[in-house]
C-alpha positions as CSV (number, residue, x, y, z in Angstrom):
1,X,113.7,107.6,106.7
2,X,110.8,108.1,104.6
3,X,108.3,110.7,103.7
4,X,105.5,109.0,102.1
5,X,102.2,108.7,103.8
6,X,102.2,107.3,106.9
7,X,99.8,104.3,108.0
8,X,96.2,105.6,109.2
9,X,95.8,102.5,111.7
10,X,97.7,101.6,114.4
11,X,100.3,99.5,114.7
12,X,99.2,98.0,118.3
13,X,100.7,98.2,122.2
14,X,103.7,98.1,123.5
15,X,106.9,97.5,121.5
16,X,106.1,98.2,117.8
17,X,103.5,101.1,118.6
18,X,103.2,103.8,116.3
19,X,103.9,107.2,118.1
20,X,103.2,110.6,116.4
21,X,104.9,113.7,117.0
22,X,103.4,117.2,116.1
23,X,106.7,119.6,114.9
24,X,110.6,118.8,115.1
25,X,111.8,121.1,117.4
26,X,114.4,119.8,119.8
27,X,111.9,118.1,122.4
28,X,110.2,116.4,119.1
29,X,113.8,115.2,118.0
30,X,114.8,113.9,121.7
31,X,111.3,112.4,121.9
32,X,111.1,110.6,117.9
33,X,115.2,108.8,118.6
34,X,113.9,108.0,122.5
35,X,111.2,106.5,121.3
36,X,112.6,104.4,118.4
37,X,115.0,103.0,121.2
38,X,112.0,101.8,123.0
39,X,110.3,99.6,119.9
40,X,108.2,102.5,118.2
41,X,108.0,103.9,114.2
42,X,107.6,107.5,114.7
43,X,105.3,109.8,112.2
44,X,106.7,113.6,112.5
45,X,104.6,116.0,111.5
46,X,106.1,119.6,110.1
47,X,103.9,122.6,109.2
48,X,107.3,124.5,107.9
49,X,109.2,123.8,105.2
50,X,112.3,123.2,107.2
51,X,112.6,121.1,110.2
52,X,114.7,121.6,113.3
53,X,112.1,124.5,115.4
54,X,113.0,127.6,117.0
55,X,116.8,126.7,118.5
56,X,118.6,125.8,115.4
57,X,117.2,128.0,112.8
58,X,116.3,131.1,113.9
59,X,116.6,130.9,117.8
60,X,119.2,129.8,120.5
61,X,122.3,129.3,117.6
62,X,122.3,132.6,115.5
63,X,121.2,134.5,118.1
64,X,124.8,133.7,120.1
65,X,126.7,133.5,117.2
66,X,125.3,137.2,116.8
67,X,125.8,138.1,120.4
68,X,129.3,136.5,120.5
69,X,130.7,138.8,116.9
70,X,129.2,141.5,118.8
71,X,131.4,141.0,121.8
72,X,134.4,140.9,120.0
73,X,133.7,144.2,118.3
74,X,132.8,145.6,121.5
75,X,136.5,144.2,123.0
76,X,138.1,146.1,120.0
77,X,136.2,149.0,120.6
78,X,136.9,149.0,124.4
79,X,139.2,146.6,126.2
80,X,140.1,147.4,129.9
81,X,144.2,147.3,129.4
82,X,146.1,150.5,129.8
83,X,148.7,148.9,127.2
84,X,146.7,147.8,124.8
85,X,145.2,150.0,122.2
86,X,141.5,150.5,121.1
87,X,140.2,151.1,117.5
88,X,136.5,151.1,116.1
89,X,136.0,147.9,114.6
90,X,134.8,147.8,111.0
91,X,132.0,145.4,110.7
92,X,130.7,143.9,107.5
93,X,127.1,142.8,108.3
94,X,126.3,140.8,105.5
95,X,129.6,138.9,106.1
96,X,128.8,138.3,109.7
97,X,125.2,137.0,108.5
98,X,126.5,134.5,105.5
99,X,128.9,133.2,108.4
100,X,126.1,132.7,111.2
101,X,123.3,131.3,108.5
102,X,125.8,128.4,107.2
103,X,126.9,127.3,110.8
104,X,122.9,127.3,110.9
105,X,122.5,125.1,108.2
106,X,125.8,123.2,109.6
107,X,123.9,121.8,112.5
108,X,120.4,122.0,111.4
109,X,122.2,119.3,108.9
110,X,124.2,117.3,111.7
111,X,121.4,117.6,114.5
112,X,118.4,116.7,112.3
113,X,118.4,116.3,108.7
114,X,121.0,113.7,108.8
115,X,119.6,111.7,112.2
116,X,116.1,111.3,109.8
117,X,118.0,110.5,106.8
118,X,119.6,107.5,108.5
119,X,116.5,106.6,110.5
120,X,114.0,103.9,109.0
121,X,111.8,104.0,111.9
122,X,111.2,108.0,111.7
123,X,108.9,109.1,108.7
124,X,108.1,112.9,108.1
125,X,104.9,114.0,107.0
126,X,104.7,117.5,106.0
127,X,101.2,119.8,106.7
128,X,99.0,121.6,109.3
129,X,98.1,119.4,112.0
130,X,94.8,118.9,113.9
131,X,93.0,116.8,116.2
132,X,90.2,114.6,114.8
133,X,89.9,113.1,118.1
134,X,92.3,111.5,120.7
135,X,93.3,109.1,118.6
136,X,93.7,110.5,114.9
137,X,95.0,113.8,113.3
138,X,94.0,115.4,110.2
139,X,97.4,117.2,108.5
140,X,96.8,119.2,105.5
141,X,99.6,118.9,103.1
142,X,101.2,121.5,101.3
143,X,99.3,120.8,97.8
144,X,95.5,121.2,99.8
145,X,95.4,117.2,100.2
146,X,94.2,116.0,103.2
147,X,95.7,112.5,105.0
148,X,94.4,110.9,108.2
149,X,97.1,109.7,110.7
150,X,96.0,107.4,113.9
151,X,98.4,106.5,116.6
152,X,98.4,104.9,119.9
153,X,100.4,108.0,121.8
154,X,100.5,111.4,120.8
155,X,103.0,113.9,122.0
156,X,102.3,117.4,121.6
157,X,106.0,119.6,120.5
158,X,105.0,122.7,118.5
159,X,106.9,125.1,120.3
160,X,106.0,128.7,120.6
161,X,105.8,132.4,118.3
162,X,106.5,136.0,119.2
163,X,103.6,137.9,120.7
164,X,102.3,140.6,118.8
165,X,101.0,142.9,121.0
166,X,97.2,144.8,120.4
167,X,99.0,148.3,119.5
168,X,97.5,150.8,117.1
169,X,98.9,150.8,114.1
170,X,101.5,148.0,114.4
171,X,100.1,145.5,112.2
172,X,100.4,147.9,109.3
173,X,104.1,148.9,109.6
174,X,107.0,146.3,108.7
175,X,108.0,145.4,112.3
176,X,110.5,143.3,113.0
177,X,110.0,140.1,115.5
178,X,113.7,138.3,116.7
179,X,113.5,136.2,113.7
180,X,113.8,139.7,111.3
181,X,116.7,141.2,114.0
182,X,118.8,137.8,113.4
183,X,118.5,137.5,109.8
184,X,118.7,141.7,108.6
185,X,121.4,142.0,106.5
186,X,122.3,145.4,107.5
187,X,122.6,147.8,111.1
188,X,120.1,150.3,111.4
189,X,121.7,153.7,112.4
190,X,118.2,153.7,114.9
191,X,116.8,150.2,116.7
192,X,113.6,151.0,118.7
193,X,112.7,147.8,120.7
194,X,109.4,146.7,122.8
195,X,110.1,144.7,125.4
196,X,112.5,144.0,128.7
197,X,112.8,140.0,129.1
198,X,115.4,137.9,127.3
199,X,114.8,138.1,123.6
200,X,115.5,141.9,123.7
201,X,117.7,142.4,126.2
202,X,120.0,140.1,124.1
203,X,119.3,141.5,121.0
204,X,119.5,145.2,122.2
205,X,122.9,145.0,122.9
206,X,124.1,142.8,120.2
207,X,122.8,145.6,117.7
208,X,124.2,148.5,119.7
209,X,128.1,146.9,120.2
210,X,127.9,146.4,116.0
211,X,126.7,150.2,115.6
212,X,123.1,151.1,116.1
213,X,121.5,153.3,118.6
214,X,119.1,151.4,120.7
215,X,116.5,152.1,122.9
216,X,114.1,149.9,124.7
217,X,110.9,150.6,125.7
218,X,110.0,148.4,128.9
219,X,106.9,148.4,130.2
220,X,108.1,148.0,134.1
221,X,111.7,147.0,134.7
222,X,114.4,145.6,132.9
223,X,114.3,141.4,133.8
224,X,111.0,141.8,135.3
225,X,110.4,138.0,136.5
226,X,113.9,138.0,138.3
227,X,115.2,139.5,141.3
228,X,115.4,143.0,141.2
229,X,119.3,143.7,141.7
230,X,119.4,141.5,138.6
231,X,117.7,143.8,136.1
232,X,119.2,147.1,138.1
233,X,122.7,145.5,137.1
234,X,121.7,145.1,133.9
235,X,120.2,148.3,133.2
236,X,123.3,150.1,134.5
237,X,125.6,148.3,132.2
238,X,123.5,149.1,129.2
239,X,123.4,152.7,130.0
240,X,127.2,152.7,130.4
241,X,127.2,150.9,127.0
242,X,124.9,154.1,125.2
243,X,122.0,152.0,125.4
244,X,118.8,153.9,126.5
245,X,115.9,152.4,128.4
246,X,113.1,154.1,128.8
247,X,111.4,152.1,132.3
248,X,107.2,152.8,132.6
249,X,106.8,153.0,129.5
250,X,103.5,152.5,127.4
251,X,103.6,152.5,123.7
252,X,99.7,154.3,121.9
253,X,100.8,154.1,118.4
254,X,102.9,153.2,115.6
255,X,103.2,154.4,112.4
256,X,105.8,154.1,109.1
257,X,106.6,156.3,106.5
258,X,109.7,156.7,103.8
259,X,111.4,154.1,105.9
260,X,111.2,155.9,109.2
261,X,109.4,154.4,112.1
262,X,107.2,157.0,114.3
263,X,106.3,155.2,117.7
264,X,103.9,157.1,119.7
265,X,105.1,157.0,124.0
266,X,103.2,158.5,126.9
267,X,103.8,161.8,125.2
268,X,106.5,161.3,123.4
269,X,107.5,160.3,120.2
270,X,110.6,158.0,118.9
271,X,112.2,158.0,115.5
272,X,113.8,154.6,114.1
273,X,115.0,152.9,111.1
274,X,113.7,148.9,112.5
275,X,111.5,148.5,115.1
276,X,111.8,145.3,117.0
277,X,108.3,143.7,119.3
278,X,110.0,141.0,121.6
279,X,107.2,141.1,123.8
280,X,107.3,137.2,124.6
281,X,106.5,133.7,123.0
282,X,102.5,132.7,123.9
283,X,102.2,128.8,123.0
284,X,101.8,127.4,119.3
285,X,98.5,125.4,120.2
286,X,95.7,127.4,118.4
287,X,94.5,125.8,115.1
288,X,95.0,122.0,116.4
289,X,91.6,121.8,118.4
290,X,93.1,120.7,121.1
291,X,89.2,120.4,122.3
292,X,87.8,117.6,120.1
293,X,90.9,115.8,121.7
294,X,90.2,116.4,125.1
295,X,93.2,118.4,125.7
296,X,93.1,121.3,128.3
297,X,95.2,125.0,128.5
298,X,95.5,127.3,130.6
299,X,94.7,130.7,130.0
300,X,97.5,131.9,128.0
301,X,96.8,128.8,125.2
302,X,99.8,126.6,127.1
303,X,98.9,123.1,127.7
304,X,98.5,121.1,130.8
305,X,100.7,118.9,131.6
306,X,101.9,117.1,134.8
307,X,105.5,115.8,135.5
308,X,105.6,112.7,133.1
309,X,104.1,115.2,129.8
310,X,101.0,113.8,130.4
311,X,98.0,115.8,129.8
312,X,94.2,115.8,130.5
313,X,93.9,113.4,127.8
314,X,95.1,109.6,127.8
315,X,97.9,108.4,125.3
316,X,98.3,112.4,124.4
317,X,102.0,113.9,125.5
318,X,103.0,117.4,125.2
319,X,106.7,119.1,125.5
320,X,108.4,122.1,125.4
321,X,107.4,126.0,124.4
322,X,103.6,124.8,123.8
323,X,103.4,123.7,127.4
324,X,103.6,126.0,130.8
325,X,107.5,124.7,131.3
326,X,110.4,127.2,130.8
327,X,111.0,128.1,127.2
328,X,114.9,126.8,126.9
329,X,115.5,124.0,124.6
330,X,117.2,121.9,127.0
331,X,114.1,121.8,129.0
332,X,112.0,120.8,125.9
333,X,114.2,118.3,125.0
334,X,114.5,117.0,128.3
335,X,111.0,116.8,128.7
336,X,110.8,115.3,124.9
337,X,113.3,112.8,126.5
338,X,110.7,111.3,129.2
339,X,107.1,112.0,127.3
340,X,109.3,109.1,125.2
341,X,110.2,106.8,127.8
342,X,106.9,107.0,129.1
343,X,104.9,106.9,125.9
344,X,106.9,103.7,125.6
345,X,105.5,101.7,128.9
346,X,108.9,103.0,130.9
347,X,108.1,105.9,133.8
348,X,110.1,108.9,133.9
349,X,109.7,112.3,135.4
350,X,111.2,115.7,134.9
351,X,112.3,117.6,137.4
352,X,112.6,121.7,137.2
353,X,113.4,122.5,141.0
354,X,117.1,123.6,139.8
355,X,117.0,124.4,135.9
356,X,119.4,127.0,135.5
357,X,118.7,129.6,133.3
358,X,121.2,131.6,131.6
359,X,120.8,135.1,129.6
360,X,123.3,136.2,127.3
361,X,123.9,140.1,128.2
362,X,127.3,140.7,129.3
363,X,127.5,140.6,131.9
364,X,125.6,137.4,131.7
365,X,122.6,137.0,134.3
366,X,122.0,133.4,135.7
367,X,119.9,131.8,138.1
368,X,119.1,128.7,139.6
369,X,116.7,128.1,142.5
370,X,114.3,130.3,144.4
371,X,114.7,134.0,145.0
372,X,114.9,135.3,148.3
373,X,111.4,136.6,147.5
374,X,110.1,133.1,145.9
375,X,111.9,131.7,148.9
376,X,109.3,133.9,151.5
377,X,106.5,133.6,149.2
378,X,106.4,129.7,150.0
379,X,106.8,130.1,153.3
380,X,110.6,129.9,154.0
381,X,112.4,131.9,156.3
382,X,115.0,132.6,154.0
383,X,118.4,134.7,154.0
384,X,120.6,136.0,151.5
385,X,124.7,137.1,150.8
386,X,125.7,139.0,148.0
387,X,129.6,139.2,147.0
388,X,129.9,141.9,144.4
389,X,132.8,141.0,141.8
390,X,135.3,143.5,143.0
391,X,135.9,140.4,145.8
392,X,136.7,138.1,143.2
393,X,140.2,137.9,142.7
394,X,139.8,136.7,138.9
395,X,137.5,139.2,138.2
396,X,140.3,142.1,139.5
397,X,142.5,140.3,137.6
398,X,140.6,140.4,134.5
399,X,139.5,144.2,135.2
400,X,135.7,143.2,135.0
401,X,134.7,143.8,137.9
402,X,131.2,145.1,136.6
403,X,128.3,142.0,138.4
404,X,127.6,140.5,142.0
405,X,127.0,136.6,143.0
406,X,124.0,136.2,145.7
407,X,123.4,132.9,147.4
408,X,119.9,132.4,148.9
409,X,119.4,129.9,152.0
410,X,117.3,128.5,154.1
411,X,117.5,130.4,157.6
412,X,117.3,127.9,159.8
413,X,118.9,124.9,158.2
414,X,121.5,126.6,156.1
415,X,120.7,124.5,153.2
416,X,121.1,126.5,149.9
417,X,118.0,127.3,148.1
418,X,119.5,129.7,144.8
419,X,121.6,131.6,143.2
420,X,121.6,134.5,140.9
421,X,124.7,136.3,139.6
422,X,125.1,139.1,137.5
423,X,129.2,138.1,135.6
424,X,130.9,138.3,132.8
425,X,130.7,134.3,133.2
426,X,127.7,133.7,135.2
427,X,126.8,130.8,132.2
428,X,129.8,128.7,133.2
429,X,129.3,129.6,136.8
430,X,125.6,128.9,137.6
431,X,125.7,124.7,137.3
432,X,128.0,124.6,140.2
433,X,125.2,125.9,141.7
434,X,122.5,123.9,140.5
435,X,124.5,120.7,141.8
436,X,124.7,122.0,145.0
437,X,121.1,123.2,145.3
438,X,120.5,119.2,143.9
439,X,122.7,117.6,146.2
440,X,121.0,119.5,149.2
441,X,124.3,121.0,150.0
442,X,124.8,123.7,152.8
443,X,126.3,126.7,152.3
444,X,129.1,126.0,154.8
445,X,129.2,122.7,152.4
446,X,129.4,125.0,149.5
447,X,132.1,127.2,151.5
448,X,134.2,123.8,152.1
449,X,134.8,122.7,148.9
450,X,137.5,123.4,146.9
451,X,137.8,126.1,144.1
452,X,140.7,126.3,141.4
453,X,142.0,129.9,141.6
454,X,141.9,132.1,139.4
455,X,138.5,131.4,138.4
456,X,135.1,133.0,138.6
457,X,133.2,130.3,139.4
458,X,135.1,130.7,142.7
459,X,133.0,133.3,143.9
460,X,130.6,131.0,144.8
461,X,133.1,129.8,147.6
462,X,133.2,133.4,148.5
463,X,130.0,134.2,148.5
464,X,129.0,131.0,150.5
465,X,131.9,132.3,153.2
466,X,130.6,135.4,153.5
467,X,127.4,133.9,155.2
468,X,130.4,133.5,158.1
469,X,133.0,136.1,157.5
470,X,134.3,138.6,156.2
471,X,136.0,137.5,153.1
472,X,137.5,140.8,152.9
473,X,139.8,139.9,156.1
474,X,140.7,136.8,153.5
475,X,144.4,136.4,152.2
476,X,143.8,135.8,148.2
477,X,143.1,132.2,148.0
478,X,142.3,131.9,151.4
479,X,140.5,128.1,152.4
């Protein structure tokens, strides 16, 4: 691995091509070690000072590690066994945050530094990237030197930022975005947060199970972009949990004095010690004239790409947050995976029809699939079961009975279509549904197979009977 300056020509077709890679995120990672298998130096190029993107540093890994300390506090504070004793857990923060930020560095070290360290075929540049013109980028290094960098492909991996939103008085008040709530060394006695999708959902009641109050200010619904019964779950647990959310809700103004946050709602006005904006992640794309290389967006600044990473411009890729696909990682790095292969003559597409997506609440929400309202809006005559967890024999016997599986299918063929559960383990639950949605299986397929018992991942066997029966008329491990 090297850092020095990387070549400004080309180094020709085919095996031996020079491929560039804007960031080192997981889909630039999974593209630069795909595309060294197929006969091509790499150049990554890294505005930041450290590499790895969103995930490892300040994304997917501290954020559960965070969520996961916050559980267990929550299971000493309340556990659902008469003989077993509760007790308010005491919780040293800064502790907590020294042990998430070294398994950080851990894997930031065994996932990338090290991989580029012991790769001769991968250089690192470091500097603000733009396009030139199709073929050639201008990065700015970190000392104001400019260096020219030609390739014959292009892939396009700078992932994505929080969205600040246009509200008076917020740009002059120290805010925190998810980056700030996973790194703050203490626990506000009062979190105030701005959103209702993933990022604050998660974060919401992380902070309240170690200690602060919490209150979310959603504009429409918890979970609006999933199916309603998902985000009514979810709302109902985090009310049972202390956790207020204020639904409708428009935020006029923000203010900050003597450390107290004043924010300004239809009326009404909130008090907090941290204010947290997790109002979504628009694409990282401005700033790398995307225009001089041909390169289209659409409106929100994502680029265009079609199933192989190609864009609107020849020999230039793109992967990940910066492009219209689901923000997960695994879906970058997938995609990172075959802009590679095909950068490198091979042809590979990426299929989304059944990414799961898991959120990290408890109870966990996961999906996979259409809705039953997707479903109708493309022109299926579609039906749905849902089993609530009370009919899940490991769920009574783990007293959390607090979530629902539904199964969505096609009406007339009975083939299954989605899933969405609301579980304590919908995460390890929803790929079972994914492969059957993949393998075109039936629900009365799905009802046919066979489930270990206990296990929660048998209420999809449940839930695809009930589509039949009555599982309630069911002995307890009934086939």
């Amino acid at each position: 691995m090297s850092q020095s300056a990387c070549p400004a020509t080309s180094r020709g077709n085919g095996t031996g091509q020079h491929v560039v890679i804007i960031g080192t995120g997981s889909g630039a990672f999974a593209a630069a070690t795909k595309a060294v298998e197929g006969g091509a130096t790499v150049t990554l190029i890294e505005r930041a000072g450290v590499i790895g993107g969103t995930c490892v540093n300040v994304g997917c890994v501290p954020s559960k590690i965070m969520i996961r300390s916050a559980q267990l506090a929550q299971h000493q504070r309340h556990n659902p066994f008469d003989g077993l004793a509760d007790s308010e857990p005491a919780i040293d923060r800064k502790a907590l945050l020294a042990q998430q930020s070294a398994r950080v560095d851990e894997l930031r070290g065994a996932k990338y530094e090290s991989i580029l360290a012991a790769n001769d075929s991968i250089n690192l540049v470091q500097g603000d990237a733009s396009f030139k013109n199709a073929n050639t980028l201008l990065v700015t290094r970190p000392d104001g030197s400019e260096q020219r960098l030609s390739a014959d492909r292009i892939l396009i991996a700078t992932g994505s930022a929080a969205f600040i939103p246009p509200l008076a008085g917020l740009t002059d008040v120290p805010f925190w975005t998810s980056t700030e709530a996973l790194f703050a060394d203490s626990i506000p006695a009062h979190l105030v947060i701005i959103g209702s999708s993933v990022v604050a959902v998660e974060i919401a009641q992380a902070y309240r199970r170690l200690g602060a109050q919490v209150a979310m200010l959603v504009r429409t619904r918890l979970l609006s972009q999933e199916d309603p019964m998902l985000g009514a779950g979810l709302n109902a647990a985090f009310e049972a949990e202390g956790i207020r959310v204020l639904p409708g809700t428009s935020v006029s103004q923000v203010s900050h004095e003597k450390g107290v946050f004043s924010i300004t709602i239809d009326g009404e006005q909130l008090s907090a010690d941290a204010l947290l904006v997790a109002c979504g992640r628009p694409p990282n794309t401005r700033g790398l004239n995307l225009a001089a290389a041909g390169v289209k967006t659409n409106s929100s600044g994502a680029i265009v790409v079609d199933d192989h990473m190609r864009t609107s411009a020849p020999n230039i890729y793109a992967a990940g947050d910066c492009t219209a696909q689901p923000q997960f990682v695994y879906v970058a790095a997938a995609a990172g995976t075959r802009a590679a292969i095909n950068m490198t003559g091979g042809d590979a597409a990426l299929d989304l029809a059944t990414m799961p997506a898991v959120i990290f609440t408890d109870p966990q929400v996961a999906t996979v699939g259409l809705s039953e309202d997707a479903a109708r809006a493309a022109g299926i005559s579609a039906e749905s079961r849902t089993l609530d967890l009370e009919n899940v024999p490991r769920a009574l016997a783990n007293f959390e009975m607090n979530g629902f599986v539904k199964l969505v299918a096609d009406r007339e063929t009975n083939r299954l279509l989605g899933a969405q559960i609301l579980a304590p383990a919908a995460g390890e639950m929803i790929q079972t549904a994914a492969l059957a949605i993949h393998n075109k299986m039936t629900v009365q397929d799905l009802a046919d197979q066979l489930f270990p018992y206990l296990t929660m991942v048998e209420g999809l066997k449940l839930c695809a009977q009930t589509f039949f029966k009555d599982v309630k008329q069911l002995s307890c491990c009934a086939g």
